[in-house]
TIRO-2110 file (N, C-alpha, C; in Angstrom, 1 decimal):
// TIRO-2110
35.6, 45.7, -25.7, N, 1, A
34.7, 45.7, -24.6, CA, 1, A
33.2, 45.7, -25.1, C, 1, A
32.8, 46.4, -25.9, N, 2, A
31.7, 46.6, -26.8, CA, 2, A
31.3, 44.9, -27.3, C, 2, A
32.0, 44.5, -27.8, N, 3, A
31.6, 43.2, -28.3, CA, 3, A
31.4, 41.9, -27.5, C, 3, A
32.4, 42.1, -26.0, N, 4, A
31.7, 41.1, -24.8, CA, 4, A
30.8, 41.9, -24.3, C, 4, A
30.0, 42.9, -24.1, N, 5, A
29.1, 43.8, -23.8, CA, 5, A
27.9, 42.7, -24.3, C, 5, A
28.3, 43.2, -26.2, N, 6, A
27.0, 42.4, -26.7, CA, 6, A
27.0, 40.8, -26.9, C, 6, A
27.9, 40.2, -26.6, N, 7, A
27.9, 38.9, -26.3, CA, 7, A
27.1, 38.3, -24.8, C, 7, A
27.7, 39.4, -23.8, N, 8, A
27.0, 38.9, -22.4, CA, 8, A
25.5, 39.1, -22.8, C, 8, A
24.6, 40.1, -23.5, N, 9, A
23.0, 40.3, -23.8, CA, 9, A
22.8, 39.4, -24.7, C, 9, A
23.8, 39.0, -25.6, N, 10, A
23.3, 38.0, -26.5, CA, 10, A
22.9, 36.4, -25.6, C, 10, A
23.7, 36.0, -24.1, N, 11, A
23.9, 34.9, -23.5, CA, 11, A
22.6, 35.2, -22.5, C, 11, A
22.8, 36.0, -22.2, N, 12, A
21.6, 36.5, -21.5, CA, 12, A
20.2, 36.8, -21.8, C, 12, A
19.9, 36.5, -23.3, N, 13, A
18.9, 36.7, -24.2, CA, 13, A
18.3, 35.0, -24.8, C, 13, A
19.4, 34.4, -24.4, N, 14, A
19.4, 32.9, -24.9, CA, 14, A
18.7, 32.2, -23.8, C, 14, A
19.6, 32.5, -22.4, N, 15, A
19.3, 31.6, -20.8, CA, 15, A
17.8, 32.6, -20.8, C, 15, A
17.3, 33.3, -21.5, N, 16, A
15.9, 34.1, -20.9, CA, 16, A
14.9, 33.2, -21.6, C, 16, A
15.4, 33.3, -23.1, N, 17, A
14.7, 32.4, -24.1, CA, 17, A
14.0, 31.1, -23.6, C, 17, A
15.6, 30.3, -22.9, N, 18, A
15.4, 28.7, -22.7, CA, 18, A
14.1, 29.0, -21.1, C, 18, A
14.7, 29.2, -20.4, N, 19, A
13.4, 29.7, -19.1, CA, 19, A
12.2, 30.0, -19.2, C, 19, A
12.5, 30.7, -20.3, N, 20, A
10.8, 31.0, -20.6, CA, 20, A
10.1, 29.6, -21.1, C, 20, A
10.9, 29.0, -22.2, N, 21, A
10.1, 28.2, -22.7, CA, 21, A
10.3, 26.7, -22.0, C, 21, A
11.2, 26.8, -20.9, N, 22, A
10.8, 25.5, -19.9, CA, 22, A
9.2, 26.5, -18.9, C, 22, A
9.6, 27.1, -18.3, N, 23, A
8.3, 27.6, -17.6, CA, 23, A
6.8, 27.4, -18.2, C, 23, A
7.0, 27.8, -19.7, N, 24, A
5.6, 27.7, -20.3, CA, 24, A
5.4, 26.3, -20.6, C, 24, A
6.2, 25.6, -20.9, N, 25, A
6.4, 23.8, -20.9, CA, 25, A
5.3, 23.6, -19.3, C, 25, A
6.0, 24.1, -18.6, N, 26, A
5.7, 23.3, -17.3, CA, 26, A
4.1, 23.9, -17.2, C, 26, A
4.0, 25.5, -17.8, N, 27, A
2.1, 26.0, -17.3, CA, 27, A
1.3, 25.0, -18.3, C, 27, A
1.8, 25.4, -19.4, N, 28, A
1.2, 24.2, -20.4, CA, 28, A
0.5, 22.7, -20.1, C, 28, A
1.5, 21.8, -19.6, N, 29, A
1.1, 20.5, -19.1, CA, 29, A
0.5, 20.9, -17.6, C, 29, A
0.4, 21.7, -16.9, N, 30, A
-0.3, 22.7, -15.7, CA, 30, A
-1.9, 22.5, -16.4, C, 30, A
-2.1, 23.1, -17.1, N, 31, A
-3.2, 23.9, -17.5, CA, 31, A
-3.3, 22.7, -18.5, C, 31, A
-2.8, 22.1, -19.2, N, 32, A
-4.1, 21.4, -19.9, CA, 32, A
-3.5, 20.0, -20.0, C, 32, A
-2.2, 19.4, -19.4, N, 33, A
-2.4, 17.9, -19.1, CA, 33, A
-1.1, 17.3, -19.9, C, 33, A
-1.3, 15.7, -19.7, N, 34, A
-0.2, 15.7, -21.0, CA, 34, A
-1.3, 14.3, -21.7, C, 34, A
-0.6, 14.2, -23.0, N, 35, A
-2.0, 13.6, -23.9, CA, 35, A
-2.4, 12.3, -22.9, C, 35, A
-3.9, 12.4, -24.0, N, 36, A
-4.2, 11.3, -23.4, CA, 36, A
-4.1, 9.8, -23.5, C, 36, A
-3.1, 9.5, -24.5, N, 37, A
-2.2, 8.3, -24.9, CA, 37, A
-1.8, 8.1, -23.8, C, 37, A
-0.6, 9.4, -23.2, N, 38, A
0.3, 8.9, -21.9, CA, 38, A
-0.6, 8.8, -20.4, C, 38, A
-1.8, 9.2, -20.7, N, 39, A
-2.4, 8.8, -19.7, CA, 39, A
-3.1, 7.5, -19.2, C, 39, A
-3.5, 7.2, -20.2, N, 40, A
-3.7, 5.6, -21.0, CA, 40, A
-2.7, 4.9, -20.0, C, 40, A
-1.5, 5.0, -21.1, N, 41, A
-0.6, 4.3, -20.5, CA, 41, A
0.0, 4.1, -19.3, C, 41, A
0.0, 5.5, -18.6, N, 42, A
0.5, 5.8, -17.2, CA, 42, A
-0.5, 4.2, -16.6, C, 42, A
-1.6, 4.6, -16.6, N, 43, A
-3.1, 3.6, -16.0, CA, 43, A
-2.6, 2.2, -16.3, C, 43, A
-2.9, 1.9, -17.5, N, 44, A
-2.2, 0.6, -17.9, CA, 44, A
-1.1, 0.4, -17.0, C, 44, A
-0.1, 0.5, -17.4, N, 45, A
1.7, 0.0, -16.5, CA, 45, A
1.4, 0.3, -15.2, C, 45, A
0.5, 0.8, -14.5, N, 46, A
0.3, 1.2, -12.9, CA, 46, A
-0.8, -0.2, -12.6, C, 46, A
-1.7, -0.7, -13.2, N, 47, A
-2.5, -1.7, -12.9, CA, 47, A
-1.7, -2.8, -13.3, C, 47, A
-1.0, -3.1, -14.0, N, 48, A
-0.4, -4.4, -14.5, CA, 48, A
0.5, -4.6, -13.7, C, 48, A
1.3, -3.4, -13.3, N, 49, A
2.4, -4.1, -12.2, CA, 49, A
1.9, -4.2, -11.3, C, 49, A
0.2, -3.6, -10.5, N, 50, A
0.1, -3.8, -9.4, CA, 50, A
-0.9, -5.2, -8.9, C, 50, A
-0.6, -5.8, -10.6, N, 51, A
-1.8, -7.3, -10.5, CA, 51, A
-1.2, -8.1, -11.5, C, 51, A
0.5, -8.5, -11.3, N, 52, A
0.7, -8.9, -12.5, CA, 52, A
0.1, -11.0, -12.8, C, 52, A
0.5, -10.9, -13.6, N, 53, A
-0.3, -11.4, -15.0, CA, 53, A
-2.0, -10.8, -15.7, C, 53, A
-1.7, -10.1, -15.4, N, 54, A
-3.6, -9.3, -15.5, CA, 54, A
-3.3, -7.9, -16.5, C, 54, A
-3.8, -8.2, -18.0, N, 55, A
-3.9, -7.4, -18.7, CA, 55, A
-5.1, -6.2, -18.9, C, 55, A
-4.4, -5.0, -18.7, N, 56, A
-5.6, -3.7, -18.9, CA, 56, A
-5.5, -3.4, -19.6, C, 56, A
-6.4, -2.6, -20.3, N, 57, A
-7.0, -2.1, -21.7, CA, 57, A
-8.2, -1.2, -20.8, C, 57, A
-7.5, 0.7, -21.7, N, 58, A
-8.9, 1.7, -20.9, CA, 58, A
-9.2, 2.1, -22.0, C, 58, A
-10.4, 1.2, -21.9, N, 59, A
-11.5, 1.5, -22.9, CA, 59, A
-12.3, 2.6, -23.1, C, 59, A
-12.2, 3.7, -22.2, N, 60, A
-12.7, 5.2, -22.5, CA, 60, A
-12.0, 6.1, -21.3, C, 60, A
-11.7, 7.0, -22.2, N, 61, A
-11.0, 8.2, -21.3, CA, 61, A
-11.4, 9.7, -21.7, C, 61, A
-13.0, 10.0, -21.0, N, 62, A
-13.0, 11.2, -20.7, CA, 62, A
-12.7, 12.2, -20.1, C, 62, A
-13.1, 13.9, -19.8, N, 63, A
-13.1, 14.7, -19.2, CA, 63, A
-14.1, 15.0, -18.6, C, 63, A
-14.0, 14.9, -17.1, N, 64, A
-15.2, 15.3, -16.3, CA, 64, A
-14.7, 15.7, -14.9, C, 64, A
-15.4, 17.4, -15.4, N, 65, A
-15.2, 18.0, -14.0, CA, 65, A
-13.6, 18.5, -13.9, C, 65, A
-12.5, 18.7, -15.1, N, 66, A
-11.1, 18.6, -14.4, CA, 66, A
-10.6, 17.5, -14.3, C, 66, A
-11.3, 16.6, -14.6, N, 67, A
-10.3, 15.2, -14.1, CA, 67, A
-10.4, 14.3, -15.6, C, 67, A
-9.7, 13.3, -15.8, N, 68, A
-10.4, 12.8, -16.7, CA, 68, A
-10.9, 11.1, -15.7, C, 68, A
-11.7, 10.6, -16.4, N, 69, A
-13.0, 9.7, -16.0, CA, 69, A
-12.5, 8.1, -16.9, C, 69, A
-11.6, 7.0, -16.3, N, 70, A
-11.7, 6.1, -17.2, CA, 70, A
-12.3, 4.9, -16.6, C, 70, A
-12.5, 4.0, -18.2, N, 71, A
-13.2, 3.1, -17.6, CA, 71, A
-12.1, 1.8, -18.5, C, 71, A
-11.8, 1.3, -17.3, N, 72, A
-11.2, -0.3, -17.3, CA, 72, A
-11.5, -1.4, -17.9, C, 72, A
-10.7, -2.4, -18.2, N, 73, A
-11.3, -3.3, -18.3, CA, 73, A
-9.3, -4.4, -17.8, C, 73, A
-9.9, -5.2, -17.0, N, 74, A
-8.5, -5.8, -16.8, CA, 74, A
-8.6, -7.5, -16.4, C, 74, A
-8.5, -8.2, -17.2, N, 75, A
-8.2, -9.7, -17.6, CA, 75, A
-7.0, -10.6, -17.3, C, 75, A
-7.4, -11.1, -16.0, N, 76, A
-5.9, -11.7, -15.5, CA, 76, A
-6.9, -13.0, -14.9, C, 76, A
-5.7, -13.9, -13.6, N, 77, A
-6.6, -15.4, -13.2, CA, 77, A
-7.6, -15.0, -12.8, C, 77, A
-8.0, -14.3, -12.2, N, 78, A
-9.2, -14.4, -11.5, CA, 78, A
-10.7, -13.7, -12.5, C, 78, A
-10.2, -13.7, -13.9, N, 79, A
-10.9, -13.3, -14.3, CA, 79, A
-11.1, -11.6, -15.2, C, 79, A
-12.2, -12.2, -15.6, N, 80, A
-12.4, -10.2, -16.7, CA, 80, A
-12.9, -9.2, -15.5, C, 80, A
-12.7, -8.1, -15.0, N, 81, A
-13.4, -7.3, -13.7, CA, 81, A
-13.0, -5.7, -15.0, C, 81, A
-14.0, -5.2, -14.6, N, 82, A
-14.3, -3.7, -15.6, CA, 82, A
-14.2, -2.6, -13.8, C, 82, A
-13.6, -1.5, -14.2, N, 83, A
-13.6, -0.6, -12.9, CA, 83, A
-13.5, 1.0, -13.8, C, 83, A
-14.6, 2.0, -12.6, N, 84, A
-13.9, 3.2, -13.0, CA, 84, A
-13.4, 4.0, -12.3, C, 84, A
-12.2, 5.1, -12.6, N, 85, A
-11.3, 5.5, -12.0, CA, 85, A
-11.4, 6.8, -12.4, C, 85, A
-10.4, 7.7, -11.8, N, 86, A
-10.1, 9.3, -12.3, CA, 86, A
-9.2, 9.4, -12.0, C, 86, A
-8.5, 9.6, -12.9, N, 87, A
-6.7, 10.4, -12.6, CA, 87, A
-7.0, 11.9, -13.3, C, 87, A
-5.7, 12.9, -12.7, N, 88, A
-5.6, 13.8, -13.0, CA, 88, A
-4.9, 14.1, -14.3, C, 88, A
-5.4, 14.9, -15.5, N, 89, A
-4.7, 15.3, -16.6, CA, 89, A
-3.5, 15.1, -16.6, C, 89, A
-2.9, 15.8, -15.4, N, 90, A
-1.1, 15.5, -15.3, CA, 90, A
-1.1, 13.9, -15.5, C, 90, A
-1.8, 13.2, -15.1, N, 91, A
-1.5, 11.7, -15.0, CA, 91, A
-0.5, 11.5, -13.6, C, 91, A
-0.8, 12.3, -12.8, N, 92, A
-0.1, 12.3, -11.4, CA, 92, A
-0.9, 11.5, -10.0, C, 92, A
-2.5, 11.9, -10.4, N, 93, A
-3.0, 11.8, -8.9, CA, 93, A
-4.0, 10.6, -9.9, C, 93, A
-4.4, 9.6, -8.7, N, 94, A
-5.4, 8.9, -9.0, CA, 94, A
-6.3, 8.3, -8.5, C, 94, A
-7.8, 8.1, -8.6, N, 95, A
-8.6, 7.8, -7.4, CA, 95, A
-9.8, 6.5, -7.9, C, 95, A
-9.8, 5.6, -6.8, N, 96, A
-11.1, 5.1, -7.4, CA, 96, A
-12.6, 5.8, -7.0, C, 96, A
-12.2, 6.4, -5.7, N, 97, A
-13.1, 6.7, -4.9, CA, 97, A
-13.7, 8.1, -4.9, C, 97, A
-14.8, 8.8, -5.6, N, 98, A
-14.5, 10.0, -6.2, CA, 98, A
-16.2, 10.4, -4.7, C, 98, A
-15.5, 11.7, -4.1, N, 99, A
-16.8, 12.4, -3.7, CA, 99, A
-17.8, 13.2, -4.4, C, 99, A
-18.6, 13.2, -5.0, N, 100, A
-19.6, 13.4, -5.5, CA, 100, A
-20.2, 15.3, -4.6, C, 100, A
-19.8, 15.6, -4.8, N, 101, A
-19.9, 16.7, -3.5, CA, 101, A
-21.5, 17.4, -3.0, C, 101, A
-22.2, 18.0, -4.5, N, 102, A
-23.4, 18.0, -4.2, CA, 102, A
-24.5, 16.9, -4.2, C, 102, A
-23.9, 15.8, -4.3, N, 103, A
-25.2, 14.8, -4.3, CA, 103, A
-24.6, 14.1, -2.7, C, 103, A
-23.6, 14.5, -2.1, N, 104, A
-22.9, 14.2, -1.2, CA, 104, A
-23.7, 15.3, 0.2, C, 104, A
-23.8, 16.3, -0.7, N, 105, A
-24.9, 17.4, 0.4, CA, 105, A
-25.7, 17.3, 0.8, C, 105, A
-26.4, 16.6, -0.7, N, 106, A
-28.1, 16.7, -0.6, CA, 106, A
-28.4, 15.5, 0.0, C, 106, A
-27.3, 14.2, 0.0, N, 107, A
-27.6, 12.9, 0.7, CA, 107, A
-27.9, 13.1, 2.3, C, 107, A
-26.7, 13.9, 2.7, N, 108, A
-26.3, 14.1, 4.6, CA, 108, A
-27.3, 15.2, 4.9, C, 108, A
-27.9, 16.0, 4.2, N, 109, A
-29.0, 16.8, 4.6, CA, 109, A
-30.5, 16.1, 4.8, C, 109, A
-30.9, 15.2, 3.9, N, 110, A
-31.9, 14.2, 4.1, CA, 110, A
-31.7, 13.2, 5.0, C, 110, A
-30.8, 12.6, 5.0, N, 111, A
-30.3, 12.0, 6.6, CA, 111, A
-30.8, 12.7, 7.7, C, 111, A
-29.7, 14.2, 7.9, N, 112, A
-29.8, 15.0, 9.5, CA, 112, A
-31.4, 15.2, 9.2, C, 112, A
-31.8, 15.5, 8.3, N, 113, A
-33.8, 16.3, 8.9, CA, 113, A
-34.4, 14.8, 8.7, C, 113, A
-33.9, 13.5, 8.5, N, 114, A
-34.7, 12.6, 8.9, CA, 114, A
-34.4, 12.0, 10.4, C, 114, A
-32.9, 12.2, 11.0, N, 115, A
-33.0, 11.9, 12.1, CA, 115, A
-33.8, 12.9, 12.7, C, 115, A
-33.5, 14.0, 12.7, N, 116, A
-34.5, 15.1, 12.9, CA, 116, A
-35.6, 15.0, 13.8, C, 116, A
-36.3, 14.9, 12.4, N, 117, A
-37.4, 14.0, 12.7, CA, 117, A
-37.9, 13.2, 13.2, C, 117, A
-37.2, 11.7, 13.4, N, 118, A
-37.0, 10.4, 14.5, CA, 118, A
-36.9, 10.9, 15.8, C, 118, A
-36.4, 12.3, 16.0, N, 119, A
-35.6, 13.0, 17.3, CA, 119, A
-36.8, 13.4, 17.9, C, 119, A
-37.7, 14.2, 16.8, N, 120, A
-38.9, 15.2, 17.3, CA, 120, A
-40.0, 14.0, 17.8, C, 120, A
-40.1, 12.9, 17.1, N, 121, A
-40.6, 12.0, 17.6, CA, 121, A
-40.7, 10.9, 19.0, C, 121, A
-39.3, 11.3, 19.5, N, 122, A
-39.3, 10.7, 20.8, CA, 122, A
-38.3, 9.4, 19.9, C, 122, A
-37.7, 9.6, 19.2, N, 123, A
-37.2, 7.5, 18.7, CA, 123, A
-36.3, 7.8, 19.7, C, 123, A
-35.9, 6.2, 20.2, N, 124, A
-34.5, 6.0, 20.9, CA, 124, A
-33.8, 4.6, 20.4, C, 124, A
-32.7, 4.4, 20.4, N, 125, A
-32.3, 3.5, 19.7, CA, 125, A
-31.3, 3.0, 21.3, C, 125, A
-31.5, 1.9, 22.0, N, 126, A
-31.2, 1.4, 23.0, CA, 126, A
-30.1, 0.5, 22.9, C, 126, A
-29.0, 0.4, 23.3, N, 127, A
-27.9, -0.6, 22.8, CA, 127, A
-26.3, -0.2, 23.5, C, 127, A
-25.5, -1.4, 23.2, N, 128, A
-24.3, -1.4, 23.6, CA, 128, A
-23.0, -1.3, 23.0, C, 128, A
-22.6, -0.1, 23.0, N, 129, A
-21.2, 0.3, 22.5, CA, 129, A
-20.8, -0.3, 21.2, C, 129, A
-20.2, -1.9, 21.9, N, 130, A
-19.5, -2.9, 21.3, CA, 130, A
-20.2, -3.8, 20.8, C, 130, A
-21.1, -3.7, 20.4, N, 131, A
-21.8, -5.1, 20.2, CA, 131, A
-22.5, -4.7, 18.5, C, 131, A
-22.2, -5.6, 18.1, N, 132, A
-22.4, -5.8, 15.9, CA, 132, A
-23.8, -5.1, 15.8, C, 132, A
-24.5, -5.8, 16.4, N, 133, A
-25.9, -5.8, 16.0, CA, 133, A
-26.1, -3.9, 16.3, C, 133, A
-25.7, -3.4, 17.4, N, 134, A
-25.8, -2.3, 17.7, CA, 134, A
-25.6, -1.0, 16.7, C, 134, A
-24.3, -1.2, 16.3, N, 135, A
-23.4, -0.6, 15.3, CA, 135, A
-24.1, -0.7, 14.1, C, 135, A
-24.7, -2.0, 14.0, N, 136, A
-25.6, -2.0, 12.5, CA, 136, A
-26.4, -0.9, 12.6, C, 136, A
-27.0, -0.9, 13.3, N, 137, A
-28.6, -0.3, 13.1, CA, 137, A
-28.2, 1.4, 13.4, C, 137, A
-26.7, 1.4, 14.1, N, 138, A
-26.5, 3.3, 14.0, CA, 138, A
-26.3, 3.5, 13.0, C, 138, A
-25.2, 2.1, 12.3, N, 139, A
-24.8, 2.6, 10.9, CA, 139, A
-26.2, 3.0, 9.7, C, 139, A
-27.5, 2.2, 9.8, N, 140, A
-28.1, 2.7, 8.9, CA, 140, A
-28.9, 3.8, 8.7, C, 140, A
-28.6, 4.7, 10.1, N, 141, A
-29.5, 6.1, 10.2, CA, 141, A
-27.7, 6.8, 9.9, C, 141, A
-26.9, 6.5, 10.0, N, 142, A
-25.5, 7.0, 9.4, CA, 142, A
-25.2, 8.2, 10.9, C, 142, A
-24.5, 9.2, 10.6, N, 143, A
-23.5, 9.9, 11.6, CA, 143, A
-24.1, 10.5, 12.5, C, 143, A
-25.5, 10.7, 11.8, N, 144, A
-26.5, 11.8, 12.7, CA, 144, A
-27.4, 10.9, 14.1, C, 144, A
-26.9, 9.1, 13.9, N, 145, A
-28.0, 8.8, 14.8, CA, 145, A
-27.8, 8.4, 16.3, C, 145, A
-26.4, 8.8, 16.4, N, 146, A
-26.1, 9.4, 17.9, CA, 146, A
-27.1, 10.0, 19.0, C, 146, A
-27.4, 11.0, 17.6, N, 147, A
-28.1, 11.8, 18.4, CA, 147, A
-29.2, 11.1, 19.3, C, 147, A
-29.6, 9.6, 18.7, N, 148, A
-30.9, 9.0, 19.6, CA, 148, A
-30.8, 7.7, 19.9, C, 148, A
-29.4, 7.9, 20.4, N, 149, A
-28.9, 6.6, 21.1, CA, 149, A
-28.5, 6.9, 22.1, C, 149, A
-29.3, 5.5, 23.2, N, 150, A
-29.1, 5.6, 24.6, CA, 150, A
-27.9, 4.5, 25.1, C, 150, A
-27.2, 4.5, 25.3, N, 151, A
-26.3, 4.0, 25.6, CA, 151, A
-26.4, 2.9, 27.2, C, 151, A
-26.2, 1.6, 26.7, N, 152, A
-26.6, 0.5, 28.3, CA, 152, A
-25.3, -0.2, 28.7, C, 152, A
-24.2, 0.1, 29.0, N, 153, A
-22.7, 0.1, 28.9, CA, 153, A
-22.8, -0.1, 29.9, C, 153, A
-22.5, -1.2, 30.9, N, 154, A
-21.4, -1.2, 32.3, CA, 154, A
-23.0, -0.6, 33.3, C, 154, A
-22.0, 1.0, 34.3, N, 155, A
-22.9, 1.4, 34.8, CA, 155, A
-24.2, 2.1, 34.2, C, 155, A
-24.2, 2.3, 32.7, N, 156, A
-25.6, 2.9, 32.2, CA, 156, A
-26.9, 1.7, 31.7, C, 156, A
-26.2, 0.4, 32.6, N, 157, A
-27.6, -0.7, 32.1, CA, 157, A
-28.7, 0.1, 32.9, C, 157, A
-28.6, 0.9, 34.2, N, 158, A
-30.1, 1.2, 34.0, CA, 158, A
-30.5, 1.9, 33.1, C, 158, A
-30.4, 2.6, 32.2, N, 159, A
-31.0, 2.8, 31.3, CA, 159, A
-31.6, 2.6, 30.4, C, 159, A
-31.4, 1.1, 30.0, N, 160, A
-32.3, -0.2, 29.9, CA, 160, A
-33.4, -1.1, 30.3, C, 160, A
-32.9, -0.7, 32.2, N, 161, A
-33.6, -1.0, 32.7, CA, 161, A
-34.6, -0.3, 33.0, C, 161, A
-34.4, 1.0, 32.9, N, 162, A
-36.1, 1.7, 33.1, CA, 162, A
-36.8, 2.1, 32.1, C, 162, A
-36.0, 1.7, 31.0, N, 163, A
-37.0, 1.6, 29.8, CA, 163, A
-37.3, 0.3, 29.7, C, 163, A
-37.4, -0.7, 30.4, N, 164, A
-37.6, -1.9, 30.7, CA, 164, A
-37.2, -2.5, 29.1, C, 164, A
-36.1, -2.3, 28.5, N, 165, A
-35.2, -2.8, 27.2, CA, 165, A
-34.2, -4.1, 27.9, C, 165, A
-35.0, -5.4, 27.3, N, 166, A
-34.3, -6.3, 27.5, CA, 166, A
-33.5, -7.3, 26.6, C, 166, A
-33.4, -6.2, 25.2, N, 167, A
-32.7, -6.8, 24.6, CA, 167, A
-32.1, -5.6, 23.4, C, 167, A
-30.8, -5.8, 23.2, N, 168, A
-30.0, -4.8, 22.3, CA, 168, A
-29.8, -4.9, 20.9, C, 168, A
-29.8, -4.3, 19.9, N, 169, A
-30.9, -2.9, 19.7, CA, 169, A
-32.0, -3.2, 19.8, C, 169, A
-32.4, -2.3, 20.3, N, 170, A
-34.3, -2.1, 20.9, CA, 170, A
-34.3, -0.3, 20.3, C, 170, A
-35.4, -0.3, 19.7, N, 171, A
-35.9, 1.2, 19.0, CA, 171, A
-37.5, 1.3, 20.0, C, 171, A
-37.4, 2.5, 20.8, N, 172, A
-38.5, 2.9, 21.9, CA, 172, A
-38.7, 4.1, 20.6, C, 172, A
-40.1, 3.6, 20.8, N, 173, A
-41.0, 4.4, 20.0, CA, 173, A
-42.8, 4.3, 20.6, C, 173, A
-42.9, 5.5, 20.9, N, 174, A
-44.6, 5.8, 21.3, CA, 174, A
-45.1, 5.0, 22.0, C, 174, A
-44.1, 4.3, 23.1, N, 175, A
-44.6, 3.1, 24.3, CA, 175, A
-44.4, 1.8, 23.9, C, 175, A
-43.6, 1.6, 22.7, N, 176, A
-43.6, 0.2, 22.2, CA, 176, A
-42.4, 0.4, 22.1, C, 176, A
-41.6, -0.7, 22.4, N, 177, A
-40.1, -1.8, 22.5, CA, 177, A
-40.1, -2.4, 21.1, C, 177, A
-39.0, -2.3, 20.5, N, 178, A
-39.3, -3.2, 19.0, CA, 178, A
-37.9, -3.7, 19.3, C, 178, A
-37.5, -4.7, 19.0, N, 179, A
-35.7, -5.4, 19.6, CA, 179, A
-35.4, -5.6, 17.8, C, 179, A
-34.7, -5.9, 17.7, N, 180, A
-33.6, -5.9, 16.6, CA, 180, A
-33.5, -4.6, 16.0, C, 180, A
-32.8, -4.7, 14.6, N, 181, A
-32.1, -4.2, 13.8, CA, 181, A
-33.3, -3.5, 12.7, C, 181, A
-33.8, -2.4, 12.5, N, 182, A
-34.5, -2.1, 11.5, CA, 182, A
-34.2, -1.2, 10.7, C, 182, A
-34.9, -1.2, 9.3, N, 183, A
-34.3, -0.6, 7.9, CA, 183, A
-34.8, 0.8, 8.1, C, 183, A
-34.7, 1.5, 7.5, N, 184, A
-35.0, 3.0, 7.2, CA, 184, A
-36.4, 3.0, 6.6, C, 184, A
-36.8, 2.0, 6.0, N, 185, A
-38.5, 1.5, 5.3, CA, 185, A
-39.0, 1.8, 6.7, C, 185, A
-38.7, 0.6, 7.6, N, 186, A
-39.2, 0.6, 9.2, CA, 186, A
-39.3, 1.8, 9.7, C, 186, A
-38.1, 3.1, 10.2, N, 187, A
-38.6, 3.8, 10.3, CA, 187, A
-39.7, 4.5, 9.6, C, 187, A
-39.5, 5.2, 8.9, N, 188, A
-40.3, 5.8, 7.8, CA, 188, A
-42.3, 5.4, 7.9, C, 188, A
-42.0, 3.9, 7.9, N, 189, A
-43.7, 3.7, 8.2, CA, 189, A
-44.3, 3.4, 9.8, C, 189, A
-43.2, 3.4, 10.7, N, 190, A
-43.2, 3.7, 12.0, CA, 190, A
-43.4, 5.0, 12.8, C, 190, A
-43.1, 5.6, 12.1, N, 191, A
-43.5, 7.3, 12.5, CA, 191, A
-43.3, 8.3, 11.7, C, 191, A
-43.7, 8.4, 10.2, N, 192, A
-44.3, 9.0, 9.2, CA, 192, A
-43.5, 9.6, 8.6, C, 192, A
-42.1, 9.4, 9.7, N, 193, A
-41.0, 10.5, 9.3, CA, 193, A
-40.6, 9.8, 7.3, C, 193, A
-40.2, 10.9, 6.9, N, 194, A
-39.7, 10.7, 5.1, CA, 194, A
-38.4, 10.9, 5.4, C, 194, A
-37.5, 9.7, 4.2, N, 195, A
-36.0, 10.3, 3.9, CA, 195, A
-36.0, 10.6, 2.8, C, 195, A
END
């Protein structure tokens, strides 16, 4: 009895052994990745099958931020194209498209206090829902320029019409009608506002 005793802590001392050192396997490549050879490669065989005949080669693979940071180079018909990317250490997640977070803050903050600004000034940006030209010129004041858009849709054409706006986009500004599409320069030297 004594000797299956110490045979069951001896088996039980082994299955503790192997657990452990799968668990710390698994924090290990957790916490700091698996080499950067196999991440290489992961990159490589993930662009080649997803552009075959087109050979990749990642010509640099740093660390930045937690992530690593590579830079491409991939040679198939259509040519040499260079791209950079981020995958995760693990070599699991991967992005081309990386948020930038504080330059991402400081961008949408100079935006809202330059609409802001356009706002405190009276701008109006006059136009219709669906229409390209319209969409352009919200798109270049970006999410904030709702705020100074009048909308001339269906029943809200008078609102066009009593700003006597006869043509879409129109920017009302200080008694003057300006019709098209204008840059952010245009604002800026149109009513002093800064982005």
């Amino acid at each position: 009895m004594q000797k299956s005793r110490i045979l069951v802590i001896a088996v039980c001392l082994v299955l503790l052994g192997l657990l452990l050192a799968i668990s710390t396997t698994g924090f290990i490549t957790l916490c700091f990745g698996i080499p950067k050879s196999k991440v290489s490669e992961r990159i490589k065989t993930l662009y080649e099958l997803a552009n075959p005949g087109t050979s990749v080669e990642v010509l640099t693979l740093n660390e930045e931020s937690g992530l690593y940071k590579a830079l491409i180079k991939a040679v198939g018909p259509a040519g040499t194209n260079y791209a950079e990317i981020y995958i995760s250490k693990d070599g699991k997640l991967l992005t081309q498209n990386v948020i930038f977070v504080e330059q991402s803050i400081q961008q949408m903050k100079r935006l809202k206090d330059f609409v802001d600004c356009l706002d405190s000034k009276g701008v109006r940006i006059f136009g219709l829902s669906n229409q390209t030209a319209t969409l352009l010129q919200l798109n270049v004041l970006g999410v904030y320029s709702t705020k100074l858009y009048v909308p001339c849709d269906g029943d809200l054409v008078v609102n066009c019409v009593q700003a006597n706006v006869t043509q879409v986009p129109s920017v009302v500004f200080a008694g003057r009608i300006e019709p098209g599409v204008k840059t952010i320069e245009w604002f800026e030297s149109a009513t002093g506002c800064k982005y």
